[in-house]
N, C-alpha and C positions, 0 to 999 in steps of 0.2 A: 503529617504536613499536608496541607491545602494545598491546592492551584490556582491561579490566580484565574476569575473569569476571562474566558479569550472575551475579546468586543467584536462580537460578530457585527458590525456594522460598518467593518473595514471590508467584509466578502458582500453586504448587503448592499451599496452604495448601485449605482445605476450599471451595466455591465452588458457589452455584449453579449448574442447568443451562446451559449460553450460551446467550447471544442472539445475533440478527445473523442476515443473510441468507443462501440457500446459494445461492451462484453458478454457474453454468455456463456451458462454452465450451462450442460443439458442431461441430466442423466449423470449425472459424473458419478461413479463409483472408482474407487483405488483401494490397492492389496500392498502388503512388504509380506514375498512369500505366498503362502498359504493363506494368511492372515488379513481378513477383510477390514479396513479400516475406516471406509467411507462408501455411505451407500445412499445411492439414487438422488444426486444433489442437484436443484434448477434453480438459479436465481442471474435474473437479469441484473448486469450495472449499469447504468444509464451514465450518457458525458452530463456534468455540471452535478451530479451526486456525488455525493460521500458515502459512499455502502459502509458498512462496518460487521465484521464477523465476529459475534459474541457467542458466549459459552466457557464451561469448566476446561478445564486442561484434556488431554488426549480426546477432545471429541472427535477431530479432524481438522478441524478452524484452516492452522498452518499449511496440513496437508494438501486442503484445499486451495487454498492460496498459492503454491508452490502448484499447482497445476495450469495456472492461468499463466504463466510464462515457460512452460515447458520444464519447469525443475526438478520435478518427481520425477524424471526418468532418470534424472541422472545419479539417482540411489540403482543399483545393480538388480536390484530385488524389486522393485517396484513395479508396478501393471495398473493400467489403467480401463476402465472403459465407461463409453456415451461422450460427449464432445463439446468442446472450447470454441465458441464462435467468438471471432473479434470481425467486430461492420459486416454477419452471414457469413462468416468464412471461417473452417476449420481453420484451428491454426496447429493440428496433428495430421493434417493431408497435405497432401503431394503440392500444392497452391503457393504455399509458404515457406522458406527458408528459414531454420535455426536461427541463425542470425538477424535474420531479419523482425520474428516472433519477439526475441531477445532486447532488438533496438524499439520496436515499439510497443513493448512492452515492458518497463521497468521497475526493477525493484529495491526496496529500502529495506535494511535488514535493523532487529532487534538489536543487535551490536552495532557500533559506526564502524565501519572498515575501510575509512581511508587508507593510500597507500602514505604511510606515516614518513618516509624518506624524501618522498615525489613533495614537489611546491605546491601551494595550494593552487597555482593558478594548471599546475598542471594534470592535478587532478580531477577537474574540473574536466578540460579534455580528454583527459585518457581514452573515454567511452569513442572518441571519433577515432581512433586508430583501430579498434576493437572491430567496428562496424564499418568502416570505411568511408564513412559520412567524409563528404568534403567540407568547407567552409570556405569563406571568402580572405574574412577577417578574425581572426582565433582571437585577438584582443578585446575586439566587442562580443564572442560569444561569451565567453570567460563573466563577461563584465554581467551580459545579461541574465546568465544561469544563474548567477551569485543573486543578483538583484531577486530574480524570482523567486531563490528558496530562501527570501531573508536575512542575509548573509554580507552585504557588499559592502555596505559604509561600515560594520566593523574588520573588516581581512584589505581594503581597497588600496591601504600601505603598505601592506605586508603579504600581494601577491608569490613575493619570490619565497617566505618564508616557507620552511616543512612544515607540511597539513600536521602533524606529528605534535607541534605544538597548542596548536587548536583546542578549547576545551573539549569535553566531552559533546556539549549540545550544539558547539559549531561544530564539530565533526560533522553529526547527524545531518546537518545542513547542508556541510559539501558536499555529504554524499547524495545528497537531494538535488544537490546542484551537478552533481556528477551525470546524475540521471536523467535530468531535464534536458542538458547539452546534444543527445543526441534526438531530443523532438520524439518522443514517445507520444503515444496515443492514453497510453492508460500508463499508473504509477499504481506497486501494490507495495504496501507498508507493511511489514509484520513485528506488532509492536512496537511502534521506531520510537516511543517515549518510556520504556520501561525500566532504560538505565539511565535516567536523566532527572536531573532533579526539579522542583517545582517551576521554575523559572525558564530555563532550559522547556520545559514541557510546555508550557503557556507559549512560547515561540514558535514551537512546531506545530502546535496547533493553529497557530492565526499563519503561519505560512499554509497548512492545510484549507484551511479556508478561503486565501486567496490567488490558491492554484484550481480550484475544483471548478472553475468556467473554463482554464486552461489545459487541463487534464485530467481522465477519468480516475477516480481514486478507488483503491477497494483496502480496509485496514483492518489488520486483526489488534484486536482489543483485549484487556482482561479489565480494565477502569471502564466501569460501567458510567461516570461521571465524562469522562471523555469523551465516552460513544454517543450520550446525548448531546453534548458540546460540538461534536467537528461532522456528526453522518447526520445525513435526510432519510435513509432506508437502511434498516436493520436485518441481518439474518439467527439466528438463534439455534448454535446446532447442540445437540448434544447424543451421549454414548449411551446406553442402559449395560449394563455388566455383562458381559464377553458378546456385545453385539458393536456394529458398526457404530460407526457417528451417521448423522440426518437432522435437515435441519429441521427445526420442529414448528416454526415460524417465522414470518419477512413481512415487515410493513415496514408503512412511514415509523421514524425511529419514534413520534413523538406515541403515534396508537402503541406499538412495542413494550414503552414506558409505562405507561398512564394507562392504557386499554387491551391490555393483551387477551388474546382469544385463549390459550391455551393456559394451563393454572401451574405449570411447570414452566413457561415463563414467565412468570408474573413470579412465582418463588424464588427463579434466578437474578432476573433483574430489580427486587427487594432484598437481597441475599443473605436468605432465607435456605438457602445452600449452593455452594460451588466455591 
């Protein structure tokens, strides 16, 4: 099954400067155990880009991505080392607060994980009891988080309704919406369209696109059609056999595609293997 082309001309149209944080990897290497699984990784993410982490399965992609909000530590086994800047600033130094790393930086998982009992309008807030965020009016934030991830004029009757009902691809959505609520700097996606069907997918992508002035996006990918669809700047990791992941190339996604310097991407993103 196809996807239907997103109309990028709904993110194209005239638009404020972006907002949203610029992130940094510097060095990033990560272990589970002994076991070295990511090594010496740098890639800047710019506000008003679409990064996208592409590559085979076990290169590190996720792993990576789970270190940009602090998730990897919380595997027992895990270590890290070199450093996560969000606007110059560690966000693994003494500066920063868990919580805080947490709230302005959010994440979208491969699965929807609403909470299926809770209302959808409640889910939506959850994240402000979590972090503390106050609010003025919870009915207009509600309103506006739904609106941004695409969401509003289908649930807009059916606030009181369990999220539990929701299809699959509005799940995804409230949970996008969940994440917006409490004003993050950067959103990281870890393939939030992999359990969704073609339709469902073509929506989170056109919400992808007209969040990325609003919010710094970074998304792991295995849909190489995707990744040219929703990112501006591409990373490309991959593992050689009992060695780490690294990414092996990063450009604009379009050179990536069409122009890649290295012949081990250009096999991947032809695929030609992975």
């Amino acid at each position: 099954m196809t996807v239907p082309e997103v109309d990028q001309s709904v993110a194209a149209e005239a638009a404020p400067a972006p907002v949203g944080g610029v992130l940094e990897g510097v060095q990033v290497s990560c272990w589970f155990g002994a076991r070295k699984v990511l090594e010496g990784v740098d890639i800047k993410m710019d506000a008003g880009v679409v990064t996208a982490l592409i590559g085979p399965s076990g290169c590190g992609k996720s792993t990576f991505l789970r270190t940009l909000n602090r998730m990897h530590e919380l595997v027992p086994i895990a270590t890290l080392a070199g450093s996560v800047l969000l606007d110059g600033h560690d966000i693994y130094g003494a500066g920063l607060r868990l919580t805080e790393v947490r709230r302005r930086i959010g994440m979208v998982f491969q699965k929807p994980n609403p909470f299926p009992a809770m209302t959808i309008a409640d889910n939506v807030a959850a994240g402000l009891r979590l972090t503390g965020r106050k609010v003025r009016d919870r009915d207009d934030l509600v309103e506006t988080s739904l609106r941004r991830a695409g969401l509003w004029n289908e649930v807009r009757n059916r606030l009181g309704a369990p999220a539990g009902g929701l299809s699959g691809g509005q799940q995804q959505r409230l949970c996008i919406a969940r994440s917006l609520a409490v004003s993050p700097d950067v959103l990281l996606m870890d393939e939030p369209c992999s359990a969704l069907d073609p339709t469902s997918t073509r929506r989170i992508e056109e919400t992808i696109l007209e969040l990325k002035d609003q919010v710094t996006i970074v998304i792991v990918t295995h849909n190489m059609q995707q990744a040219q669809r929703v990112s501006q700047h591409c990373a490309f990791f991959l593992a050689a056999e009992d060695e780490p992941g690294r990414v092996i190339e990063q450009g604009p996604t379009e050179q990536i595609f069409s122009d890649p310097h290295d012949p081990r991407t250009a096999d991947y993103v032809n695929g030609r293997f992975g």
